[in-house]
N, C-alpha and C positions, 0 to 999 in steps of 0.2 A: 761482745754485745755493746759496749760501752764505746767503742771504738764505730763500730757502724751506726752509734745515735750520735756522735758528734761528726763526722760524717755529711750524715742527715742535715743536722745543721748548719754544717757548713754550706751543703749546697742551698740549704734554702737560702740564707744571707747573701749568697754570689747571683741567686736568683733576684731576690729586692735590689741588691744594686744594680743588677742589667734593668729591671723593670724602671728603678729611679734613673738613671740614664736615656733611657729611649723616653722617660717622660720628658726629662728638660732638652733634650733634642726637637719632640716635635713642637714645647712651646718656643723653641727661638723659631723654629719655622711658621711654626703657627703662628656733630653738630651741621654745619652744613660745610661741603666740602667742595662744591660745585662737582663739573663731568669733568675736570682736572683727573679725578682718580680712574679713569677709561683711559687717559695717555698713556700712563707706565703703571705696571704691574711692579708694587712695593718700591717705585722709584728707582730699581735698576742701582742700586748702591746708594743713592739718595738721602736715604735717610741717614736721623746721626748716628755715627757709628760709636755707639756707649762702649764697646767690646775695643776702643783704644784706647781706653781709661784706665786701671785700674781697679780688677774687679771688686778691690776690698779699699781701706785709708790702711795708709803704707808707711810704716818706720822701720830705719834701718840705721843702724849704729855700728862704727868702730873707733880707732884709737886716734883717728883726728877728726874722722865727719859726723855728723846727726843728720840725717837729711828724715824729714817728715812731710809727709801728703794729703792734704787737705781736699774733700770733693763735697759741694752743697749743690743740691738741686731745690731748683724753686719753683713751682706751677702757678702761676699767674692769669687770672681772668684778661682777655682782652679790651683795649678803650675802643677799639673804634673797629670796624671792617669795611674792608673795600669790595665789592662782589662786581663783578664784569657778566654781562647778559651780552648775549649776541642774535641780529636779527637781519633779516633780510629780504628783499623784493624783488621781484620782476615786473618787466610791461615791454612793449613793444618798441617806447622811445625813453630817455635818459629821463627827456621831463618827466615823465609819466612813472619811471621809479622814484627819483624823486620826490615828488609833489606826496605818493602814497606813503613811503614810510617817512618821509617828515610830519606827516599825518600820526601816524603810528607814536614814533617818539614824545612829540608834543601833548599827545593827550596823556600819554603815559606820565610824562613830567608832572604834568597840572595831575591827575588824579594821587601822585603820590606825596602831595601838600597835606595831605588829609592825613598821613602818617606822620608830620614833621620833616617831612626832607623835604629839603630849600636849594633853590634851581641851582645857587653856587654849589651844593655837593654832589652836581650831575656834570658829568662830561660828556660829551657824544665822539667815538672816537673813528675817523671817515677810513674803511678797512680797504676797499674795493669797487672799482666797477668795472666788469666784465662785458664782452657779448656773450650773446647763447646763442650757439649752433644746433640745427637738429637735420633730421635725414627724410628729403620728400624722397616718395618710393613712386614709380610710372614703368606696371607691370615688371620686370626684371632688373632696370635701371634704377640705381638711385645717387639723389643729389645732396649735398651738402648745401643749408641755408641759412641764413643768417634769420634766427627767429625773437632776437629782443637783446635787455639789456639785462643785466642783473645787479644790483647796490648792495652791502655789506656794511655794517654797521655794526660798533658795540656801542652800548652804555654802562658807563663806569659811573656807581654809585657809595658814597659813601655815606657810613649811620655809625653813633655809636651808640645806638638800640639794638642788642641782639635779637629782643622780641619782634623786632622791624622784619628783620629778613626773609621770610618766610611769607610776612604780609604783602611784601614787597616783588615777592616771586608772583603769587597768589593775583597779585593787580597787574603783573606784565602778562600773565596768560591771559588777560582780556585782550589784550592788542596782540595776542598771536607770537606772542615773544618766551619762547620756550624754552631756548639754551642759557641752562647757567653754567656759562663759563669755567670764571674761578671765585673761590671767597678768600680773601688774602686780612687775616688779621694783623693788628701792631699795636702796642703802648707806645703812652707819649713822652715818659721820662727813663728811657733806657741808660741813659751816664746816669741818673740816679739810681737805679737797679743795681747796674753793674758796679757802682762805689759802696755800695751798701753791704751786697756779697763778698768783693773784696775784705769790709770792716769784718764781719762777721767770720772768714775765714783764716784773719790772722790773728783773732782771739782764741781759737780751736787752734791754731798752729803754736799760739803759744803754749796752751796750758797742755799740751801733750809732749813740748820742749821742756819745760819744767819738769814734768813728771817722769822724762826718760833720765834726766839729768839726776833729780833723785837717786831714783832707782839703782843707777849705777854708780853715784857718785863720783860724777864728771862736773866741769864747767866748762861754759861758754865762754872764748875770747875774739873780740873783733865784732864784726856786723856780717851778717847773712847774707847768703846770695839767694834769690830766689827765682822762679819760672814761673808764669801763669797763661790757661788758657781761659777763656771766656766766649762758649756758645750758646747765639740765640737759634733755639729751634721750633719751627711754625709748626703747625698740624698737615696743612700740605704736602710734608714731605712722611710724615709719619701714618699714613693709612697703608691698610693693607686687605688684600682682597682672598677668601676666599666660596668654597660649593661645597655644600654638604648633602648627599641624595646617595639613594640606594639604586641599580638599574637590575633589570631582568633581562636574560640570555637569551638567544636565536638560535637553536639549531637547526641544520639545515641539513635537506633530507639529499642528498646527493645522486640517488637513482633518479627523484623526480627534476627532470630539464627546465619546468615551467621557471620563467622569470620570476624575480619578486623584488616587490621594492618595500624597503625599511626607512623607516621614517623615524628619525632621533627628536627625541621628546626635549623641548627646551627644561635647561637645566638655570635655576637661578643663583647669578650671583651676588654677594653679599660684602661689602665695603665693610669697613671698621678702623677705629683710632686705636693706636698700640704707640701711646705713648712711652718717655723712657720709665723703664724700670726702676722704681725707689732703693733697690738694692745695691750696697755698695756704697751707700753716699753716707759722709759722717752727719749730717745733717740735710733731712727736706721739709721744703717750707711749704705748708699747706698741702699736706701728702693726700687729702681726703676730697681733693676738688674734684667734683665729678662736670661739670663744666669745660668743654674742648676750651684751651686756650694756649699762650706760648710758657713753652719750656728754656728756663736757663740756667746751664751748667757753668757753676766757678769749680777750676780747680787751682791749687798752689802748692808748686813742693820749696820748702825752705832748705837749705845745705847750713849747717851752724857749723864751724870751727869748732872744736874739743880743745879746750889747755891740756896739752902733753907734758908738762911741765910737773905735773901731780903726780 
């Protein structure tokens, strides 16, 4: 009896780990981002891959090396964003595209003074100009003709008001200007960031050097070698998309011949930021920012020399 309730329990614990397994399986699978995130699906390898880090901070000792591994992430609010709107016209002659969406632009500009963007943080950037063909029909015959022009345009704006952008969306659908592009954030002291991370991860490299050196009662001779990598990662590359819906079945009656037509119900999809994960890092900075903005990863491993000589 005794033997068939541990058993029991055995299988149930082999049961919680396949369950805890198939959970962290579908979570690796499982602000404004522009239509950027409609070109690739999860960026196609794109995004940063945490998973060539280090899943844990790493020491490892023998009788001449220490080598120690240092990893800080840090989430940081954006200074400034760049969002790209893309628009376009037709007419019959170049002037006549022209003349309308310089129309379009220009008022767009002047109306967004009213939120503080100033004409220097607007670019107009000249995409395209096309003909358009189309197809006259004369009964059974048809001709290909040249039926106008077409102009393409973006405008590139920049704010460093996040509360802007969205107002800023909101005033270009008055002039018929619908596609937001991309929204590309950036800070403006990134060698400051990155010197900073540095400082802070060779103070954590030390005091784990000292404490291994303790422990075993080694010492350090000579000066260290070290490696470091240092990634900046935007949100652009960190969205991911998925569809959550239930569907109902068709069966189909196979004696009856009659046609039928089935009609698939739009199913909605759903974007989301899947920023990196806190996990693993000896140290993160500002881990509670719920605010999209840039992620950066300091890693450093140091090698110390052991005195063999002891």
């Amino acid at each position: 009896e005794n033997m068939n309730t541990q058993v029991q329990q055995l299988n149930g614990k082999c049961k919680l780990i396949i369950a805890l397994l198939l959970l962290n399986v579908l979570s690796v699978s499982a602000q404004i981002s522009g239509n950027q995130v409609y070109g690739k699906n999860n960026y196609n390898g794109n995004n940063y891959n945490q998973e060539s880090l280090p899943n844990n901070s790493k020491v490892s000792i023998n009788d001449n090396i220490l080598s120690v591994s240092v990893k800080i992430l840090l989430n940081k609010k954006a200074d400034g964003f760049v969002m790209t709107l893309g628009l376009n016209e037709e007419d019959e002659t170049v002037a006549g595209c022209s003349k309308k969406i310089t129309a379009r632009i220009t008022g767009f500009i002047e109306k967004m003074k009213s939120l503080g963007v100033k004409k220097e943080n607007v670019y107009i950037d000249f995409i395209s100009q096309t003909k358009i063909y189309d197809y006259e029909v004369n009964g059974t015959n048809s001709e290909q003709i040249e039926k106008g022009f077409e102009i393409k345009k973006n405008i590139i704006v920049s704010t460093s008001n996040v509360n802007s952008l969205e107002k800023i969306i909101a005033l270009a659908s008055d002039f018929e200007i619908h596609d937001v592009i991309k929204v590309e954030y950036y800070n403006n002291e990134t060698d400051a960031i990155h010197n900073s991370l540095f400082d802070e991860a060779l103070v954590l490299a030390e005091a784990k050097k000292i404490r291994y050196m303790k422990a075993f009662g080694k010492r350090i001779v000579g000066t260290p070698n070290a490696t470091e990598e240092f990634a900046t990662v935007f949100p652009e590359t960190q969205y991911k998309t998925y569809q959550a819906f239930e569907t109902a079945e068709i069966q189909t009656n196979y004696n009856n011949r009659s046609p039928y037509l089935k009609k698939i119900a739009r199913k909605n999809k759903t974007f989301y930021y899947d920023g990196i994960s806190s996990a693993g890092f000896d140290k993160v900075i500002n881990p509670n920012q719920t605010e999209v903005g840039i992620q950066y990863v300091m890693t450093i491993t140091m090698h110390y020399k052991i005195d063999t000589s002891i």
